[in-house]
C-alpha positions as CSV (number, residue, x, y, z in Angstrom):
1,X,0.0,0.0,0.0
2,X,1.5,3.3,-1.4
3,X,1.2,6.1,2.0
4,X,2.0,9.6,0.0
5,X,4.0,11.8,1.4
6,X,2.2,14.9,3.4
7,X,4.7,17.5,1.9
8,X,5.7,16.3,-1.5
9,X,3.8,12.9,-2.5
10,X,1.2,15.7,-4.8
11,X,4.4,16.7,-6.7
12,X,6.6,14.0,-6.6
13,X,4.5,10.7,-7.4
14,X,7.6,8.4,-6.3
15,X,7.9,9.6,-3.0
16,X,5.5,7.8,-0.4
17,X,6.4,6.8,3.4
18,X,8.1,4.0,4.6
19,X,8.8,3.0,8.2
20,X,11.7,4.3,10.2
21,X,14.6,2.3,10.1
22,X,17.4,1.8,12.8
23,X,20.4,4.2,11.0
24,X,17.7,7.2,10.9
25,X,19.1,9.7,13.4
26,X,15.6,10.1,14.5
27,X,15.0,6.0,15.2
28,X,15.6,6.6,19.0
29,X,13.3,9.5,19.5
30,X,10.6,7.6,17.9
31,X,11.2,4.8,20.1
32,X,10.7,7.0,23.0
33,X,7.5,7.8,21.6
34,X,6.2,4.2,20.8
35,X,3.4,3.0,22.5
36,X,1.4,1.0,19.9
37,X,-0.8,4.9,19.0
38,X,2.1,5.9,16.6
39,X,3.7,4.9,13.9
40,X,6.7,6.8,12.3
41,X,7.7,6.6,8.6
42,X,10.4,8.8,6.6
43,X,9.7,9.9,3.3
44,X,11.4,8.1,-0.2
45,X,11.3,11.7,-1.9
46,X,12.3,14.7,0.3
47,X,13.7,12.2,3.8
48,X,11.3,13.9,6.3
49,X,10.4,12.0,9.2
50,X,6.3,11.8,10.4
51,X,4.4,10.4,12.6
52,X,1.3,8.6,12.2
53,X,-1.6,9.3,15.3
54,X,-3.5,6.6,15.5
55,X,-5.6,7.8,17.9
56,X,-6.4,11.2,16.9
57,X,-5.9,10.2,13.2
58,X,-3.6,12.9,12.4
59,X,-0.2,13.4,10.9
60,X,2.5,14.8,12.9
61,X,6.2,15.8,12.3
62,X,8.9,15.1,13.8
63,X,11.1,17.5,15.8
64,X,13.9,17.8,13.0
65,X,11.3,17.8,9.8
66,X,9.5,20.8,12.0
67,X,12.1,23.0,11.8
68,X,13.3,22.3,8.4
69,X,9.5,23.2,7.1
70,X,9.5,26.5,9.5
71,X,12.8,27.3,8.0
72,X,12.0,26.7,4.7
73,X,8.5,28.7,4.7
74,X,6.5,26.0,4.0
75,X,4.2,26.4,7.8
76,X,4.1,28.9,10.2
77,X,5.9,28.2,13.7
78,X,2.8,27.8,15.7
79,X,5.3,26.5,18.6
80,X,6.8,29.9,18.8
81,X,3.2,31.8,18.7
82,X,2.0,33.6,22.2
C-alpha cells in the first residue's frame, strides 16, 4: 500500500512513506515515543520523518522535519506563537 508523502507525494508521485529504520538519526526518539498509538515513517522523496496518530488520526512531524519546514516557509511556527 503506497502512503504519500504529506509535503511532497502531490508533486513527486515516487515519493510515499516507509517505516523508520534503525540508522535514521531520528530512530531513538521515535522509540521513545512508541506506545502501539504511533507509527513513524520517513519519506522516499524529500527524507522527512512523520508520525502517524493513530488515535487522533492525524499526521504529525517530527522534531527535525518541524524545523526544516518553518525554516524553509513552507508552515508557520505555531510552537513559537503567544
Amino acid at each position: 500500500m503506497r502512503i504519500p508523502c504529506p509535503i511532497c507525494g502531490t508533486e513527486n508521485m515516487k515519493a510515499n512513506l516507509v517505516s523508520i529504520k534503525e540508522d535514521n538519526k531520528e530512530y531513538q526518539m521515535s522509540l521513545k515515543t512508541s506506545d502501539g498509538t504511533r507509527k513513524w515513517y520517513v519519506c522516499t522523496g524529500c527524507n522527512l520523518v512523520f508520525c502517524k496518530d493513530k488515535i487522533r488520526n492525524i499526521w504529525q512531524y517530527s522534531p527535525t522535519t518541524y524545523t526544516k519546514l518553518v525554516s524553509q516557509g513552507l508552515i508557520s511556527d505555531r510552537l513559537g506563537e503567544e
